[in-house]
Backbone bond lengths (Angstrom), bond angles and torsions (degrees), N, CA, C in turn:
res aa  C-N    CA-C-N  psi(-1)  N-CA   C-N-CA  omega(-1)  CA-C   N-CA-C  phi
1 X - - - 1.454 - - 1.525 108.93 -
2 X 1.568 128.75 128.05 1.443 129.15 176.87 1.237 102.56 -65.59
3 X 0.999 121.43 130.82 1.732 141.76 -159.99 2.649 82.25 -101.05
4 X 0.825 90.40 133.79 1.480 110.68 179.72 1.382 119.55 -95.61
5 X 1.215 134.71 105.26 1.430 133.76 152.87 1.490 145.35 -47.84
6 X 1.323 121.94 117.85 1.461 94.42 -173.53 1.315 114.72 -117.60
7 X 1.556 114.62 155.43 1.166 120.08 -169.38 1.704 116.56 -44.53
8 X 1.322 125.09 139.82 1.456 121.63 162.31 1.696 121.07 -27.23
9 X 1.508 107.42 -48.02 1.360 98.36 163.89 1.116 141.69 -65.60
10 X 1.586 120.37 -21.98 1.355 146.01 173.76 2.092 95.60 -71.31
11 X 1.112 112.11 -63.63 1.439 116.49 -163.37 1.757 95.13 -50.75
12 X 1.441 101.29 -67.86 1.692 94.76 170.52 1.208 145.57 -29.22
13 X 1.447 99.20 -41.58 2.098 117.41 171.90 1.758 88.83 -74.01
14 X 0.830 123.29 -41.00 1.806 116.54 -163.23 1.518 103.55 -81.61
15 X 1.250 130.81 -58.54 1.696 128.51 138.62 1.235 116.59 2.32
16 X 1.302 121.19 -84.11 1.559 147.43 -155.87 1.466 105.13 -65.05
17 X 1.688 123.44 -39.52 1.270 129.99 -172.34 1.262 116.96 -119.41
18 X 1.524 109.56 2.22 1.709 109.79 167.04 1.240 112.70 90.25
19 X 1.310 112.98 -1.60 1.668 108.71 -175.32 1.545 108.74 -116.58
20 X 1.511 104.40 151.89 1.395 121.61 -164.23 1.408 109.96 -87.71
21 X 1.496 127.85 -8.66 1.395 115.56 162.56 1.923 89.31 -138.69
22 X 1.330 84.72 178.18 1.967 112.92 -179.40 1.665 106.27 -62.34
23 X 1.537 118.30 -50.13 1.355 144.38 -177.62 1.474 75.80 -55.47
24 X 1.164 149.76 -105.43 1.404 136.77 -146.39 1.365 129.84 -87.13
25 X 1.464 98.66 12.52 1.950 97.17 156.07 1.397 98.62 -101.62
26 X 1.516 132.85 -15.36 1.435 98.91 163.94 1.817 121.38 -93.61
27 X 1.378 112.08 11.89 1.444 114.30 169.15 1.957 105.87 -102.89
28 X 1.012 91.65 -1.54 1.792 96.21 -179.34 1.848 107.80 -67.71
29 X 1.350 125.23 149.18 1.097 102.04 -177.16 1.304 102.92 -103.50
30 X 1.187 126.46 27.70 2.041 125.21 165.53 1.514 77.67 -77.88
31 X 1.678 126.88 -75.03 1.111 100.46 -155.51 1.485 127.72 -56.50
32 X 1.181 118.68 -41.70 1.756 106.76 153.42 1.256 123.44 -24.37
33 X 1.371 134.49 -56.86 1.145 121.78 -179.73 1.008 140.23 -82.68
34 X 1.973 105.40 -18.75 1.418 108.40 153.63 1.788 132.93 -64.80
35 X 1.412 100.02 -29.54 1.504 115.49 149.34 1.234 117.44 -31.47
36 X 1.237 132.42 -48.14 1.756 132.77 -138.49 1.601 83.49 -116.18
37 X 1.506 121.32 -37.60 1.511 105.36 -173.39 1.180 143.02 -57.56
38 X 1.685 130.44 169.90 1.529 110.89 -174.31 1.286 123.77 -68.55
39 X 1.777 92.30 -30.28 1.697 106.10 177.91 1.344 101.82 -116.42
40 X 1.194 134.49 145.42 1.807 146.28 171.86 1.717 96.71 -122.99
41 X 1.552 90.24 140.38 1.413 115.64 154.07 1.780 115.79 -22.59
42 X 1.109 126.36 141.05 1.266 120.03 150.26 1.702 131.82 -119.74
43 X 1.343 114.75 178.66 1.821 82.08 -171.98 1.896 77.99 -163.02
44 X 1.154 131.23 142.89 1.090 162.12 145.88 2.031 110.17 -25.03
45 X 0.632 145.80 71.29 1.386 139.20 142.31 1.563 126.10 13.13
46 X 1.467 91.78 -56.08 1.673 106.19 -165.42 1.548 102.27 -70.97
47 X 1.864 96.45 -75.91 1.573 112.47 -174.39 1.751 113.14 -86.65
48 X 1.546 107.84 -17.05 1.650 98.11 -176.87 1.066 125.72 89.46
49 X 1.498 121.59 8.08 1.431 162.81 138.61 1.302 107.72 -0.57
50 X 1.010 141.34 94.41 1.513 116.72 171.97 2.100 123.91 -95.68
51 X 1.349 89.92 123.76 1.773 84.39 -140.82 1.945 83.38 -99.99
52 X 1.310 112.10 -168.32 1.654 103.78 -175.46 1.350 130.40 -64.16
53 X 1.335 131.08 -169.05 1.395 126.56 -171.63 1.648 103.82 -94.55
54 X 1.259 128.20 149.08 1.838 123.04 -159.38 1.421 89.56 -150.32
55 X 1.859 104.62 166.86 1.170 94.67 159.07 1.556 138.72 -72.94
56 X 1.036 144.79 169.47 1.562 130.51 -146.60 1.788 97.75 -101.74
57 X 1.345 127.09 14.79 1.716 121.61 164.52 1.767 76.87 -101.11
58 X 1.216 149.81 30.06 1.805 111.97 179.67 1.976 94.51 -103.60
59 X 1.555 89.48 145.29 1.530 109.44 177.65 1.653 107.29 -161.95
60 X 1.673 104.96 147.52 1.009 113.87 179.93 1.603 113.04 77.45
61 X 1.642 111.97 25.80 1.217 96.28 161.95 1.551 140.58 -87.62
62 X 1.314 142.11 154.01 1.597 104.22 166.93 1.100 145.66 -61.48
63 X 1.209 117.87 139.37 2.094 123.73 -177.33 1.496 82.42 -74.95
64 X 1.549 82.26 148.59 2.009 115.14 169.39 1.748 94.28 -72.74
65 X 1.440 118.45 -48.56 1.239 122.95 -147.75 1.465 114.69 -81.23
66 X 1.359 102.18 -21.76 1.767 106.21 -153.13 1.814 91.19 -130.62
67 X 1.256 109.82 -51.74 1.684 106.49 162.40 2.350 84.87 109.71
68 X 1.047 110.82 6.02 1.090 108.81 -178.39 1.404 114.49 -91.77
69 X 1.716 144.31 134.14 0.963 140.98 -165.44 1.888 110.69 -84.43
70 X 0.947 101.69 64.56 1.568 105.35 -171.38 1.423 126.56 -144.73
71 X 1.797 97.39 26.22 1.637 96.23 173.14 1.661 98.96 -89.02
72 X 1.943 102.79 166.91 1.151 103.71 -168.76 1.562 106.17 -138.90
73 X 1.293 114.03 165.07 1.701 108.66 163.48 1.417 97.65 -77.67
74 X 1.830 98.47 163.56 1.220 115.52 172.50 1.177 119.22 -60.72
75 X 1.413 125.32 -17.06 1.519 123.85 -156.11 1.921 93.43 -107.46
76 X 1.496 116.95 -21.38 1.662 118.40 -176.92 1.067 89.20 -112.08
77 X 1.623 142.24 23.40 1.518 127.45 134.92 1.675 107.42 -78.63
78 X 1.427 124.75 -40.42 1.241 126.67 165.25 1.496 105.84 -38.47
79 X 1.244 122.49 -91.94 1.662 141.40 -162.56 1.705 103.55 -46.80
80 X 1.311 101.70 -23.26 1.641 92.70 -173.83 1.638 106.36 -101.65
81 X 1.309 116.29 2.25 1.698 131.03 167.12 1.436 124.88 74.82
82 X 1.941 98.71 41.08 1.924 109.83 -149.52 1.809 67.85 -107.66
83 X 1.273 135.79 7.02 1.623 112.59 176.66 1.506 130.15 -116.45
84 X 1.959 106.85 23.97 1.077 106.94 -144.05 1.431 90.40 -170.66
């Protein structure tokens, strides 16, 4: 069976919440609750970066790591379709 890679941003969300695929960090209930919070996680686009906790409309900020303006909240990684 071809064993599948996942994007840096994908590995990071699965990192961050303990789970071994995407399908179960978004059925995990951290991610629920980071969902609902005032501030959510953020994570880089490009490299998968996971940069500090923001309010959950922030996008397009710069990564420390990559220098690219494309970290996101958890909730405008949803809306922008980087979780799915």
């Amino acid at each position: 069976m071809p064993q599948t890679t996942q994007s840096p941003l994908h590995q990071s969300l699965c990192d961050h919440f303990g789970c071994h695929s995407l399908k179960r960090v978004i059925e995990s209930p951290e991610f629920a609750h980071a969902f609902n919070d005032s501030v959510q996680p953020t994570f880089c686009t490009k490299c998968g970066a996971e940069g500090d906790d923001l309010e959950p409309d922030v996008t397009g900020v710069r990564c420390d790591e990559c220098g690219e303006n494309a970290v996101a909240a958890l909730s405008m990684l949803l809306i922008m379709g980087e979780l799915g």
